[in-house]
N, C-alpha and C positions, 0 to 999 in steps of 0.2 A: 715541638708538639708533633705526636704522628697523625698521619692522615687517615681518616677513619672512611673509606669511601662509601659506605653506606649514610652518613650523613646528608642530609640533602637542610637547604635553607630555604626558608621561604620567602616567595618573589613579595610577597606582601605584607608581612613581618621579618625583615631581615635584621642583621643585627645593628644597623642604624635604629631601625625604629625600636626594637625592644629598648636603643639606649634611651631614646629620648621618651618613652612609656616611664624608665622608670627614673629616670631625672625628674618629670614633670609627678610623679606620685610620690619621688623623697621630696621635691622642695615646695609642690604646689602653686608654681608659678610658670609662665610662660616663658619660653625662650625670646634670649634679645641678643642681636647681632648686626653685626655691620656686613661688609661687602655686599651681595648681591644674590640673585637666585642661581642655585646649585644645579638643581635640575637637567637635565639635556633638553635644549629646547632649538625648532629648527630655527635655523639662522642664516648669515652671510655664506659662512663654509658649506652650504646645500646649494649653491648658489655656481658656475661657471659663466668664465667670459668667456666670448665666442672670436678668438682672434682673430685677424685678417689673414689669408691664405692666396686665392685665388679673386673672388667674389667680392671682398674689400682690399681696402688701399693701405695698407699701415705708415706711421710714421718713422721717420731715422731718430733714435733716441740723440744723438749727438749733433745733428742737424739741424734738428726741424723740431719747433719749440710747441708744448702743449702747456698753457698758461694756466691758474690755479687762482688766480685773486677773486673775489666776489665783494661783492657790497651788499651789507646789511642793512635793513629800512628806510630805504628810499621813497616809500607808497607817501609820507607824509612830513615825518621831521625833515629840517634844514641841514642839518648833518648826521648824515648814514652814516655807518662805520663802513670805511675800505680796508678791507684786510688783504695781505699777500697771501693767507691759504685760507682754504674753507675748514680747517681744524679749528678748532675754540677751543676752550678750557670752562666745563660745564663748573654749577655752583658750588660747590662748600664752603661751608664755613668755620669763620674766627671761631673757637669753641671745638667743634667736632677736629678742628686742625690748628695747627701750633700755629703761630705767629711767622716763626720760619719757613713752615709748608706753602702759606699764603704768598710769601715774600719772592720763595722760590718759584712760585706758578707763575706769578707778575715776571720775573726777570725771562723765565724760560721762552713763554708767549711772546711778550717785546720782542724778544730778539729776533724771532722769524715773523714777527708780524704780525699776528692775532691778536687775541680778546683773552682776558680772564674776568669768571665771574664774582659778585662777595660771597653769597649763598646767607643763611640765617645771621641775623644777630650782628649785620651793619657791618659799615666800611672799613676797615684797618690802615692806618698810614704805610705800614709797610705793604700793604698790595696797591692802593693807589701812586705810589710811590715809583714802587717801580713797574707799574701794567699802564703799557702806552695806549689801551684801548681797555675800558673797565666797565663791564654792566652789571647794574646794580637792583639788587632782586630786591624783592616789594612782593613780602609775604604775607598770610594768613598769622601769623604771629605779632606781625610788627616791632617784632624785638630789633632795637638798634636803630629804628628808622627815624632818619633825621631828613627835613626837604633839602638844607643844608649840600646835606652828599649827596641828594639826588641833584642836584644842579652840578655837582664834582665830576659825577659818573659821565661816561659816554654812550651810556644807553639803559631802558630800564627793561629789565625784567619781572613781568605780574606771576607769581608761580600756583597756578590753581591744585598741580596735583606732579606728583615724583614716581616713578616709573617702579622705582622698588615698594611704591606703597600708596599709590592712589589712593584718595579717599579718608586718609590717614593722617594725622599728624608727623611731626618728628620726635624724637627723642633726645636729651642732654644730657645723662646723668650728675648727679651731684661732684663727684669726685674730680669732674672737667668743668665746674661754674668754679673758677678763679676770682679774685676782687677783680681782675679787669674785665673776664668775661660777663660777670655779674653785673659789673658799674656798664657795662655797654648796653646789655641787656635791661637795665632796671628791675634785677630779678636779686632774691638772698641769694648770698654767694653760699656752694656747699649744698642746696638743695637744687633738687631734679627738676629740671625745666620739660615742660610737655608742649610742644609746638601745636596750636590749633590745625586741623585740618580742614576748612572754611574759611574763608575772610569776615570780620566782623558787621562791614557795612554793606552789606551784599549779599542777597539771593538768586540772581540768576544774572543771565547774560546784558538784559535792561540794563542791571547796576551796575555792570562790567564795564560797556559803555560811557556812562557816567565816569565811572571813575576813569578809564582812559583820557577821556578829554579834561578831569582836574588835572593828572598826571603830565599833560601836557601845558597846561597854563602854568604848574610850578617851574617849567623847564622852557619855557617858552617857546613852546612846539621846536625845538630844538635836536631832542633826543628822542633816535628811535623808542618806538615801546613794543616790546616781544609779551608775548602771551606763551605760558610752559604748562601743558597738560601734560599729565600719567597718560601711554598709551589705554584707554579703556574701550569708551566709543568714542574711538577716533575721526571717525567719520564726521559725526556730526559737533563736535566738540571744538572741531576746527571751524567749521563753515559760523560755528556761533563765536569765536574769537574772532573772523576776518570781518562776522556783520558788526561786532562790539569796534571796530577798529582798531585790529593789530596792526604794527607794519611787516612785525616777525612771528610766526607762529613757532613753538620748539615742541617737539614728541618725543616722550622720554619713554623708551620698551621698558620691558618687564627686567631686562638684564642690565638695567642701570643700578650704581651701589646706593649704599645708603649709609652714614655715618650710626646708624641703630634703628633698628625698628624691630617689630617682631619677627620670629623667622616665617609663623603661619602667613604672614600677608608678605612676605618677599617671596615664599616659594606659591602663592595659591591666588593672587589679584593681579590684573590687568592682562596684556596679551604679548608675547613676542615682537620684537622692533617692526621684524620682517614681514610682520601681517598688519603691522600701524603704518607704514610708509603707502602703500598702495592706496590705501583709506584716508589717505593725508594730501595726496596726488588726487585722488578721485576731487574731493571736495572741493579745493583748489580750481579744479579747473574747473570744473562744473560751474562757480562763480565768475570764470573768466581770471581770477587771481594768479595762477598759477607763473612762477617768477615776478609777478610785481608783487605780492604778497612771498615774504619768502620761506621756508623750510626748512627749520636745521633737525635736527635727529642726532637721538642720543639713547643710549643704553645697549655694553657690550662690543662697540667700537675697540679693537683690538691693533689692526695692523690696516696698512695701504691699500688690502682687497677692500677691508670692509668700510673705507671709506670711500672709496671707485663702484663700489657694489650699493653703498646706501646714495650715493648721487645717482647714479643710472636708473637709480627707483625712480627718481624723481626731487631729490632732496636737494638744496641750495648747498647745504655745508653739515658739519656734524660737530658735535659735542664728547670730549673727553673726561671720566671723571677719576675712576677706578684706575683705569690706563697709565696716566697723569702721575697720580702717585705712586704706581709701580715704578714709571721713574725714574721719580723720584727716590726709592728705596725701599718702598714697602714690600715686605713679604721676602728681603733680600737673604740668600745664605749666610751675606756675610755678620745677619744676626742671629744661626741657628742657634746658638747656644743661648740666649737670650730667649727666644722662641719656646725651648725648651724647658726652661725654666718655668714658664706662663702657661705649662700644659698643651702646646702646641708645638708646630715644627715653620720653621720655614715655606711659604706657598699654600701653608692653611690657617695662619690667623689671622681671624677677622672678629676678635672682642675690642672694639673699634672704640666701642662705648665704655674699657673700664680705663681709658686712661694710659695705660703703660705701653704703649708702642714702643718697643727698643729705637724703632727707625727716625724714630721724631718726628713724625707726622700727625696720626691722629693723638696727639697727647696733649695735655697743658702742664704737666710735671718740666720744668725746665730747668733739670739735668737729663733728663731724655730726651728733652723739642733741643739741647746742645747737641745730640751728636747728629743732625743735620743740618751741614754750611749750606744756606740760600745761593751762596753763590756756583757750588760746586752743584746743588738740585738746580738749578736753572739749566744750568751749562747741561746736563743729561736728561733733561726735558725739552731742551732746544734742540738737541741732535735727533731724541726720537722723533718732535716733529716733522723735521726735515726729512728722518727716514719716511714715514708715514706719506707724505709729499711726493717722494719720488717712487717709492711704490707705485701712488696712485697716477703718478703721469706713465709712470711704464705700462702700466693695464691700460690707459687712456689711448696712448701711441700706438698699442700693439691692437685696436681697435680703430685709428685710424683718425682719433680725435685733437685737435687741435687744443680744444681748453676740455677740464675737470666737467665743466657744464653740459658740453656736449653728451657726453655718455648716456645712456638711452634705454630703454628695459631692451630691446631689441639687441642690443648687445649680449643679454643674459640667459642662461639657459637652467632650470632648475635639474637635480637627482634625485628627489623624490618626490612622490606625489602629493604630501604635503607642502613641500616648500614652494612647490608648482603651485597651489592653489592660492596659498598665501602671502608669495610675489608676483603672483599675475605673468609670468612666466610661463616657455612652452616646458614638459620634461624633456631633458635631454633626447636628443635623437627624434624627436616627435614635432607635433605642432600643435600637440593638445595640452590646452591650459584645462584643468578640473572646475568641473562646473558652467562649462562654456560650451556651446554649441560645437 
């Protein structure tokens, strides 16, 4: 096609939106998708560390040890989780994810030490099986909830709200309720599961409360209990799960995935990670909680900055989800003609929700959840952790920090004036944070 330079596109009708104008006027329904928000939103990459030069000390990477383990809810239960890194493996679930996927996350986690979570729709033997530390989410659905596994699990998770869709339910469609995802769920098999967005017995943080301390009589005050809000207002959302008795609070940004939801509420609800961590640190201390109550963060966690850059916020540890299954395999070359087939390409499907993953991940067709080995997904989910890890002690070291923990906002320096405002950061070269005296 030749180039017509008098053409000009519009910044506000581009040819994105004309397409989805006229998808939504042939089929008259809304878009549904998986992964995450597309948008450019400011983040970690707006973000520098200020390495040691002159003015600080740095540490010798092959000498001098900067340590990464953290322990997870200590405030109450009898047994915290001790992990070797502060990476986790955020929720999905049996249903949105093969049996495989789950097996794989379990194995990967074990092996350097962490946590994987169930996410929707109850425990799976192949994730508690092989995940040497497993928390166990207690949602607004209650699909799959047995007291059973919550006495199994090593810790629970209450999930009020998901970062890709605050406020919102989740999605299953029909085509991924299997008899077994169905018999787990107590749901027809074949038909479309809608995940409440509320808890049943519960209207504010009062009941939350309540309920935390049944949560603990089934467990015997034993296992941590984490509290997981949608970044929205973060601020005060936290300060009401620490007065509810959390031992863990989690924040999940706006650039966390989601196994389906609509695309209007993953690209248009809640707020960027990097503007909920500071509002999450505020509240915290402000209570006096800050590290006895702890902080994980989640949504858009990518590499070792931005796990050394959401600790120096203030965060205890961070959560993996999307990451996790990349991999894993998702979104790999080596399925582009697969890809291709499905109307997409390699590194942009995310029809999450119909089922056919070539990668065998999000599917329940099992000849597709076969061409991912659990064992060989573990093994490249354990190396990227480990990469992840030692990214973040190289930024830690070259700052001058002995453990992950240390890291400090004072370490960080923002590049633009929003990212400035929204991690409480100087801009670069300055010492003005926006909105501050």
């Amino acid at each position: 096609m030749t180039f017509n330079p008098t053409l000009r596109e519009s910044a506000t009708f581009d040819r994105a939106v004309i397409a989805e104008i006229q998808r939504a006027a042939e089929t008259g329904i809304y878009d549904i998708r998986g992964w995450g928000a597309k948008r450019r939103l400011p983040h970690f990459d707006d973000l520098l560390f200020l390495g040691a030069s002159m003015s600080r000390y740095p540490l010798e990477g092959y000498r001098e040890r900067c340590d990464t383990d953290v322990v997870l809810g200590d405030r109450n239960a009898k047994f915290p989780l001790h992990l070797d890194i502060p990476i986790t493996i955020a929720g999905m679930s049996f249903g949105a994810l093969s049996g495989q996927a789950k097996e794989a996350l379990g194995r990967g986690a074990s092996e350097v030490g962490t946590s994987t979570t169930t996410g929707d729709g109850g425990m799976t033997p192949e994730e508690r099986g092989q995940s040497k530390n497993l928390v166990y989410q207690y949602l607004p659905s209650r699909y799959g909830m047995n007291p059973d596994d919550l006495r199994k699990a090593d810790a629970i998770e209450i999930v009020l709200g998901q970062g890709a869709k605050p406020g919102g339910g989740g999605m299953l469609l029909g085509q991924k309720i299997t008899e077994r995802v169905a018999g787990m769920r107590t749901l027809p098999q074949g038909v479309d599961q809608r995940s409440a967005c509320r808890h049943p017995d519960w209207t504010g943080p009062d009941d939350l409360a309540i309920k935390i301390i049944e949560l603990r009589e089934i467990t015997n005050w034993e296992k941590p209990i984490y509290v997981k809000v949608g970044a929205t207002r973060t601020y005060y959302d936290v300060k009401l799960a620490v007065k509810a008795g959390a031992d863990v609070v989690v924040v999940d940004g706006m650039q966390g995935g989601t196994a389906a939801t609509q695309d209007v509420f993953i690209e248009h609800v809640g707020i960027p990670t990097l503007a909920a961590i500071p509002q999450a640190v505020q509240a915290l201390q402000e209570m006096g909680q800050h590290r006895t109550v702890q902080l994980i963060v989640s949504g858009g966690i990518r590499s070792g900055a931005d796990v050394a850059k959401a600790m120096a916020l203030g965060a205890d540890a961070v959560a993996i989800g999307t990451a996790a299954l990349i991999a894993l395999g998702d979104n790999s070359p080596r399925f582009a003609d697969q890809y291709r087939e499905l109307g997409s390409e390699a590194g942009f499907y995310d029809d999450f929700q119909a089922g056919r993953d070539p990668a065998g991940i999000t599917t329940q067709d099992p000849e597709l959840a076969a061409n991912l080995d659990p064992v060989e997904g573990g093994r490249r989910l354990a190396n990227y952790l480990r990469v992840l890890t030692m990214e973040a002690q190289t930024l830690a070291r070259a700052c001058g920090k002995s453990h992950l923990r240390n890291l400090e906002p004072e370490d960080l320096v923002a590049l633009t004036v929003e990212s400035s405002a929204m991690a409480r950061v100087p801009l670069a070269g300055t010492t003005w944070i926006p909105g501050r005296p």
